[in-house]
C-alpha positions as CSV (number, residue, x, y, z in Angstrom):
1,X,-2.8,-62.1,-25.3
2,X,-2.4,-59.3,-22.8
3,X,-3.7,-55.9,-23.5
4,X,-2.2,-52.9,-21.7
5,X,-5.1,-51.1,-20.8
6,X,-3.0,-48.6,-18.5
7,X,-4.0,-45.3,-19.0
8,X,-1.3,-42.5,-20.4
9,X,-0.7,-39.7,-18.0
10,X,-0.5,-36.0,-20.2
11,X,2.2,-34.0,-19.2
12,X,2.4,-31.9,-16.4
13,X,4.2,-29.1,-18.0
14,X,2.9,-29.3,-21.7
15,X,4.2,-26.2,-23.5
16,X,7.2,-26.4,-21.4
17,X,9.2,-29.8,-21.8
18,X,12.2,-27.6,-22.8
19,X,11.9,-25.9,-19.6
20,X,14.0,-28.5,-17.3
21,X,17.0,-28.8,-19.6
22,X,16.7,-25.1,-19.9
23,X,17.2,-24.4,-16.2
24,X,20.2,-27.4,-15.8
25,X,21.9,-25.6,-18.5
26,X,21.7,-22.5,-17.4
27,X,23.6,-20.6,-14.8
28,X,22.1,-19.1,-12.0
29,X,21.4,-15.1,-12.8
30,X,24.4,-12.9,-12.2
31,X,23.3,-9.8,-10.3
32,X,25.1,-6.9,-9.8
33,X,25.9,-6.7,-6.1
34,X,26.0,-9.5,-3.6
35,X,22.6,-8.2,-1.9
36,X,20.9,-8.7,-5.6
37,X,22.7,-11.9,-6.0
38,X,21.1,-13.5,-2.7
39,X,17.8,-12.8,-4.1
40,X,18.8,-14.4,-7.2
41,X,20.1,-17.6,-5.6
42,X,16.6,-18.1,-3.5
43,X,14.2,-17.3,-5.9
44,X,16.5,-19.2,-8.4
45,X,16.4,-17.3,-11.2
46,X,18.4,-18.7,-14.4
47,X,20.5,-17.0,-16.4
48,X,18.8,-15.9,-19.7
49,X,20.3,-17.1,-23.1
50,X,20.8,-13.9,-24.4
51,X,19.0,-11.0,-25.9
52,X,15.8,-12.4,-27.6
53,X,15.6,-11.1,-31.5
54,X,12.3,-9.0,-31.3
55,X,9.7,-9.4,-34.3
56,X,7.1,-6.4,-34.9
57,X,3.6,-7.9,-35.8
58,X,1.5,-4.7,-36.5
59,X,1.7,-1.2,-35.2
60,X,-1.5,1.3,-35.3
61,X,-1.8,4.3,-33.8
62,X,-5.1,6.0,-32.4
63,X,-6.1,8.3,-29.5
64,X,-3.1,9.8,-29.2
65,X,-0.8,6.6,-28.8
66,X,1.4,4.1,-31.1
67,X,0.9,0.8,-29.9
68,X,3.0,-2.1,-31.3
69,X,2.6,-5.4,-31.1
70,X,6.0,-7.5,-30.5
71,X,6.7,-11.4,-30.4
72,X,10.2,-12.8,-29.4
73,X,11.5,-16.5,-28.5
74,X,12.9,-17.1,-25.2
75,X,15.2,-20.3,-24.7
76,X,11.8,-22.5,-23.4
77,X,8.4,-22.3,-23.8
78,X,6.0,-20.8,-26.3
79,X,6.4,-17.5,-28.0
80,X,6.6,-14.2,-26.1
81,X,4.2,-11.4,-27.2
82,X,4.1,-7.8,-26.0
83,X,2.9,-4.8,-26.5
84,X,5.0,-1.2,-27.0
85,X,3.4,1.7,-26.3
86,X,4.2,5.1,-26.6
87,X,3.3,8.7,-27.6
88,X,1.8,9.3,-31.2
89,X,4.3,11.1,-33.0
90,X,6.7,11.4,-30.2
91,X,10.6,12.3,-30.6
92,X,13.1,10.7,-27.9
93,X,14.9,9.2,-26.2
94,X,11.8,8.7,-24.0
95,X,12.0,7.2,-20.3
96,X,11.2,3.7,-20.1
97,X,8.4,1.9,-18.0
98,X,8.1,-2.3,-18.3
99,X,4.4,-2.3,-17.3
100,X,4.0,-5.2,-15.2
101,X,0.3,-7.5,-15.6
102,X,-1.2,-8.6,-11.9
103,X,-1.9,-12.6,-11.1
104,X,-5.6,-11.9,-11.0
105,X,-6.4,-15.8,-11.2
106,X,-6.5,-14.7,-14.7
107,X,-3.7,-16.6,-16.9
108,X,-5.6,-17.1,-19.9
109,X,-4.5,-13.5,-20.6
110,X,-1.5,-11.3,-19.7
111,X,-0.4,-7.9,-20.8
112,X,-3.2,-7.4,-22.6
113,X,-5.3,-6.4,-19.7
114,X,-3.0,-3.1,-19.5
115,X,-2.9,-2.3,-22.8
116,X,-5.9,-0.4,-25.1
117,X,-6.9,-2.1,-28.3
118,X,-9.0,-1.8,-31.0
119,X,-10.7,-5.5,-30.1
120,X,-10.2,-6.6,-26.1
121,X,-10.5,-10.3,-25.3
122,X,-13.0,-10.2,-22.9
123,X,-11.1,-11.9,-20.1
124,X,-8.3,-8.6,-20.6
125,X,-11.3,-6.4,-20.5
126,X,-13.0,-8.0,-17.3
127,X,-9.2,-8.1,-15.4
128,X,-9.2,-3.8,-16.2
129,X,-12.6,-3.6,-14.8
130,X,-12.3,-5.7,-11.7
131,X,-8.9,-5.0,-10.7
132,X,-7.9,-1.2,-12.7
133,X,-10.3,0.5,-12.5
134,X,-11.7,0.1,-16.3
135,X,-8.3,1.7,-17.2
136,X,-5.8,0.4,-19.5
137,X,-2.6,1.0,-17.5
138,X,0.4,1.2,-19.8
139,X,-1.6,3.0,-22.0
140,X,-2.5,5.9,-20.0
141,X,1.5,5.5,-18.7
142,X,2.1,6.2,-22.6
143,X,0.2,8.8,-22.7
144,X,2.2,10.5,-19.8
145,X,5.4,10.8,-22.2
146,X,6.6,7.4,-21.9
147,X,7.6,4.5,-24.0
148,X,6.0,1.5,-21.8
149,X,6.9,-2.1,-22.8
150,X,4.2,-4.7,-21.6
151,X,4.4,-8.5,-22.0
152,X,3.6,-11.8,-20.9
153,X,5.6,-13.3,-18.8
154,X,5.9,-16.9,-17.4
155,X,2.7,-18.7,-17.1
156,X,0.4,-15.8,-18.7
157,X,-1.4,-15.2,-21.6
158,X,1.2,-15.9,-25.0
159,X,3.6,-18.1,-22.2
160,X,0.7,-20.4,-20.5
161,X,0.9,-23.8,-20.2
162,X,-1.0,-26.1,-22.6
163,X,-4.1,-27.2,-20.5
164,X,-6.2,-28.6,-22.8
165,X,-5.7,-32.3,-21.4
166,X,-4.7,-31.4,-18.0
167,X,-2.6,-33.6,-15.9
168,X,-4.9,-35.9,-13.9
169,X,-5.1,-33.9,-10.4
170,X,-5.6,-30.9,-12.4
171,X,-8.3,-32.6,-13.8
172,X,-9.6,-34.0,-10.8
173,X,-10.2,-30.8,-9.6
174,X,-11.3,-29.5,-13.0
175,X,-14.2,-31.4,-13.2
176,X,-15.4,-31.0,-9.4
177,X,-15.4,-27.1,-10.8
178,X,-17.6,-28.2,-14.1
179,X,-19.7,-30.2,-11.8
180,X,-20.5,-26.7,-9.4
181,X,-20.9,-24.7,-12.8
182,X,-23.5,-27.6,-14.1
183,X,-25.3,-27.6,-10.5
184,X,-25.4,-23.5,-11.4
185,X,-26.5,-23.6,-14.9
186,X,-23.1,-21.9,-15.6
187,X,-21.8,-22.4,-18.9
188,X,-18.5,-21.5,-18.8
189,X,-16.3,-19.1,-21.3
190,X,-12.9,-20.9,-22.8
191,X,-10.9,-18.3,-20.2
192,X,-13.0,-18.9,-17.1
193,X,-12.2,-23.1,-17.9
194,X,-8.9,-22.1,-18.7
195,X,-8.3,-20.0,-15.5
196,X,-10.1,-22.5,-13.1
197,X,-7.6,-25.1,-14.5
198,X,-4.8,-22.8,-13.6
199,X,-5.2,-21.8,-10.7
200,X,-5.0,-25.9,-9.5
201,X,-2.3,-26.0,-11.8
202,X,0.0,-23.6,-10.3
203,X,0.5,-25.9,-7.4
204,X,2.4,-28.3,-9.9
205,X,3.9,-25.6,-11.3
206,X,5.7,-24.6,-8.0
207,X,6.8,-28.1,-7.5
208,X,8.1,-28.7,-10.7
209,X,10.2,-25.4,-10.4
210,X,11.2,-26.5,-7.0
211,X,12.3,-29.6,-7.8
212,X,14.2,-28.0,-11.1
213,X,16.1,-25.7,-8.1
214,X,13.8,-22.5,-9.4
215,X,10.5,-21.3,-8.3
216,X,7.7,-19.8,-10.2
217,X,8.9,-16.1,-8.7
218,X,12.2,-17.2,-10.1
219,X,11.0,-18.2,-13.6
220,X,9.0,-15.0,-13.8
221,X,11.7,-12.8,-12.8
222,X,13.5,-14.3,-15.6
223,X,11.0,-13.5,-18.3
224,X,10.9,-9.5,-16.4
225,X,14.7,-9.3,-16.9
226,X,14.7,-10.6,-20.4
227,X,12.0,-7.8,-21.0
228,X,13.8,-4.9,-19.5
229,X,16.8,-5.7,-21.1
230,X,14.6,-5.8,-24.4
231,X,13.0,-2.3,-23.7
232,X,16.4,-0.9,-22.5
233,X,17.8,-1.9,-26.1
234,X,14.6,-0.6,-28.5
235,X,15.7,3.1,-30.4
236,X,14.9,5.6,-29.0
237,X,14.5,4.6,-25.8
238,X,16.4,5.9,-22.8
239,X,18.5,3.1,-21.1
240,X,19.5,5.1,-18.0
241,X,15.8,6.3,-17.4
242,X,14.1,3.2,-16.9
243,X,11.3,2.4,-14.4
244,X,8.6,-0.6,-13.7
245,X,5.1,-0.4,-12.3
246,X,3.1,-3.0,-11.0
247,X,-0.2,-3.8,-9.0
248,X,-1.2,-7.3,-6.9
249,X,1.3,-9.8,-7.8
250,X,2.5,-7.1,-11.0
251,X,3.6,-4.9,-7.5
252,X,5.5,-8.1,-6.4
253,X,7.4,-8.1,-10.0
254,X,8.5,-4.5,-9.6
255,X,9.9,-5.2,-6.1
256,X,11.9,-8.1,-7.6
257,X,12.8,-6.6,-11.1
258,X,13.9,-3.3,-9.0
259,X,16.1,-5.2,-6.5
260,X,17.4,-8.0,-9.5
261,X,18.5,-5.4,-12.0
262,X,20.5,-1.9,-11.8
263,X,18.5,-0.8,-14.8
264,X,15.6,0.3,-12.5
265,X,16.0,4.0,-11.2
266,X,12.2,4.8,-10.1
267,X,9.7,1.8,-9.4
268,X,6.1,1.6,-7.8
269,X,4.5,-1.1,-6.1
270,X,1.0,-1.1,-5.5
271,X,-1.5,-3.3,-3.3
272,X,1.5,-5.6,-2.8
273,X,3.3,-3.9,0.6
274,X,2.8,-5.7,4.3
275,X,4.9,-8.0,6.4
276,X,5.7,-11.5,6.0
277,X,4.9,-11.7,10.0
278,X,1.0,-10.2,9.3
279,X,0.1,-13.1,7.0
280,X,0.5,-15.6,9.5
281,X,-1.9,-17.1,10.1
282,X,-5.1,-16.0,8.3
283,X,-3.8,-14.6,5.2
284,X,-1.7,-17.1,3.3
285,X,-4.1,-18.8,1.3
286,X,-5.1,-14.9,-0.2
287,X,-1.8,-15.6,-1.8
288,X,-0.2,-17.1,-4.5
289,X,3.4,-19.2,-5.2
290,X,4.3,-15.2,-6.9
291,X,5.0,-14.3,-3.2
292,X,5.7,-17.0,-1.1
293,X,8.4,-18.9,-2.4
294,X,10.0,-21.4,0.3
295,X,13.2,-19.6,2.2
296,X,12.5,-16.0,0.6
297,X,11.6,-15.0,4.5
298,X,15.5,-15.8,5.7
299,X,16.5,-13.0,3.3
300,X,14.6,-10.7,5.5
301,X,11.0,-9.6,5.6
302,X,9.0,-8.4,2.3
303,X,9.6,-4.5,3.0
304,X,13.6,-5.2,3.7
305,X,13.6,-6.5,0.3
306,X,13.7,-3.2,-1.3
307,X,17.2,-2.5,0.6
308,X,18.6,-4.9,-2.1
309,X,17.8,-2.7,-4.8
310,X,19.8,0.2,-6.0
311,X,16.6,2.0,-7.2
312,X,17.0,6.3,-6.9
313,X,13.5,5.8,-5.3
314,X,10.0,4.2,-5.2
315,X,6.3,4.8,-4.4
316,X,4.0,1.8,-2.3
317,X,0.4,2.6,-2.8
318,X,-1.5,0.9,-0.1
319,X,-5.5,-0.1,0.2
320,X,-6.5,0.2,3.9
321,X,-9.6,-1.7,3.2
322,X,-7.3,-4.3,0.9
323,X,-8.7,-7.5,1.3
324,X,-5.8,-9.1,1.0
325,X,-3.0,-7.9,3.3
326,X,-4.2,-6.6,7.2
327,X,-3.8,-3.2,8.1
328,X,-1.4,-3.7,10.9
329,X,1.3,-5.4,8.6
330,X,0.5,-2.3,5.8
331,X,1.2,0.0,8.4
332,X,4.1,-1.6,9.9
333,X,5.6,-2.4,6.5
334,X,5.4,1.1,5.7
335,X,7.3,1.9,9.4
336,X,10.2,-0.3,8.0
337,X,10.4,1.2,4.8
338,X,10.6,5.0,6.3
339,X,13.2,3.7,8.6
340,X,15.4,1.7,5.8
341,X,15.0,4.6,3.4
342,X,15.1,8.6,3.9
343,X,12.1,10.5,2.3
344,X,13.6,11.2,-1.2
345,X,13.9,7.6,-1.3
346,X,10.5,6.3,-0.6
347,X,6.9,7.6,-0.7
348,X,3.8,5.5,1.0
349,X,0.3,6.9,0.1
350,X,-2.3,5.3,1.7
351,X,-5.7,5.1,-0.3
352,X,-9.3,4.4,1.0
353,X,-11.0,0.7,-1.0
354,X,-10.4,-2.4,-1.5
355,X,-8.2,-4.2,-3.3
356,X,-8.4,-2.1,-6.9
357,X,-5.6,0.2,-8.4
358,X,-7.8,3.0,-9.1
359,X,-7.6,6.0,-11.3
360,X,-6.5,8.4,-8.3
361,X,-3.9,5.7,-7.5
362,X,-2.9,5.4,-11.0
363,X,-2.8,9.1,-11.6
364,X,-0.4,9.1,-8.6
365,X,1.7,6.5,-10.0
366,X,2.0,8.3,-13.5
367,X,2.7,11.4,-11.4
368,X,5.6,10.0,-9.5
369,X,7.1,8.5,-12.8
370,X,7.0,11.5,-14.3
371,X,8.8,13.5,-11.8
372,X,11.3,10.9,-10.9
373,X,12.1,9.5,-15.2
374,X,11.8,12.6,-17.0
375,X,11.0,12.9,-20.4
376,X,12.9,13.1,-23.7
377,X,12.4,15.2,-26.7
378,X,15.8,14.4,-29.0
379,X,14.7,11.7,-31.9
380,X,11.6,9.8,-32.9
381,X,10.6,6.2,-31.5
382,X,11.5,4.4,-34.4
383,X,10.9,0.5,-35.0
384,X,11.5,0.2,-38.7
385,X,14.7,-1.4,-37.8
386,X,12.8,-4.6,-36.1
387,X,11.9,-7.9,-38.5
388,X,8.2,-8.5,-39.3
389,X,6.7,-11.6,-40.0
């Protein structure tokens, strides 16, 4: 008698085997003008199922903020959770800003890297002190009179992947990983084997997206638009004042959300601004499947992206010593963008460092928000009205 000794292969998308019939079910996103639309049909964004219903978890409020936690169910996938931050004791409608996490080769976590807590995961509070300068960004957004909306979106923190038996090339390069870590006497946290898994894993992720007619730009833009359309619906809360800021591959996600969506009327992008042109050929393995989807480049270059969007305006904060982008494409992005759009349009600062959004840069960004969205003083932020668990 035989025995089938073959062994099983995990999944490759475990967390996610709703996520093809999702997409084949789904329409592709309807933008509002045919420019949006062509973004929509490359990246391959799918329509979402409609509005998510949004449970409240906890709300506490210290230093001068109310920060509650949210959870809601998208139409794949695990659980959504967010965080809503705003003003203690603050009367509305306030301007909204979705505060947008960066890639960071950290997917572990998410939002919660931009967010101040009573208790940080430690991965959340090594991304704020590599990458934002020790800050907590839509916090200190919050604090500027703003009701800032921050969650994790596709792939990240409460929407990763299950990796916990990785599919095998995953796990092939997993354990040549554990086997540099063992030669250095590492002992590796849960998030740092988590991360190192994920970051091999986001090849598969690309190619299952590509092969489902999406891409993993695409799947996170749909997450982004679910959330805006979440934060342009919560009381008290301004739905003609919204605005999006983003750093790295978060700076990507405004771009995208601000050309996909005509609820964006300010945006800033930051350490995420050079031409497609100045990659080539040195830098495209600084970057991940967030920015180079296949046949975005026939839409036009990265900067002529913004032409799509219907945004009143929009700041691009640029690191000359920004490890990841040259200076010549930086500077020449930053010629296209003054020629495609006249000064009350768009503002380029360029900032000394590498690639870190800093507090200057952030205190910039706040500044621009808060000249360009305003801020309301007409009713209180109220969430009573949201389920708990």
């Amino acid at each position: 008698m035989s025995t089938n000794t073959q062994r099983v292969r995990p999944s490759a998308i475990a967390g996610y085997e709703n996520w093809p019939a999702y997409v084949q079910t789904h329409a592709r996103y309807r933008a509002a003008t045919p420019a949006a639309q062509e973004l929509s049909d490359v990246l391959g964004v799918p329509e979402g199922a409609g509005k998510p219903d949004v449970t409240l978890l906890w709300e506490k409020t210290y230093d001068g903020v109310t920060t509650s936690q949210l959870s809601w169910q998208l139409g794949f996938g695990p659980r959504t959770t967010a965080w809503l931050v705003r003003p203690a004791g603050s009367s509305g409608p306030l301007p909204g800003v979705l505060a947008l996490h960066c890639h960071g080769g950290n997917k572990f976590g998410g939002a919660d890297r931009l967010v101040e807590l009573a208790e940080s995961h430690p991965s959340a509070a090594s991304a704020r002190a590599g990458h934002y300068d020790g800050r907590a960004l839509a916090t200190d957004v919050a604090r500027g009179g703003f009701a800032v909306l921050a969650h994790d979106t596709f792939a990240w923190g409460s929407r990763r992947f299950d990796l916990s038996v990785p599919p095998w090339r995953t796990a092939s390069a997993l354990e040549a990983r554990n086997s540099q870590w063992r030669e250095d006497g590492v002992v590796p946290s849960d998030a740092e084997l988590y991360n190192a898994a994920a970051g091999f894993h986001e090849d598969t992720v690309a190619k299952a997206a590509g092969l489902l007619g999406t891409s993993l730009a695409g799947m996170v833009a749909h997450d982004d638009l679910a959330a805006l359309e979440i934060l342009a619906g919560l009381p008290g809360v301004d739905a003609d004042r919204l605005g999006c800021i983003g750093f790295s591959g978060g700076g990507g996600r405004s771009l995208t959300l601000a050309a996909l969506s005509p609820r964006i009327r300010n945006y800033v992008v930051t350490c995420m601004m050079a031409t497609f042109q100045s990659l080539l050929p040195a830098y495209l393995d600084a970057h991940s499947w967030l920015l180079q989807t296949p046949g975005l480049w026939r839409l036009g270059d990265w900067p002529e992206l913004t032409a799509r969007s219907g945004a009143d305006g929009f700041l691009v904060q640029y690191a000359l010593a920004d490890e990841l982008f040259p200076e010549e494409g930086m500077r020449d992005a930053h010629r296209t963008l003054s020629a495609l759009h006249g000064k009350s349009t768009y503002t380029g600062s360029f900032w000394p460092g590498p690639h870190i959004f800093t507090a200057e840069m952030q205190n910039e960004a706040i500044s621009y928000l808060s000249t360009t969205l305003g801020a309301g003083s007409d009713r209180a932020l109220n969430l009573s009205t949201l389920p708990t668990p």
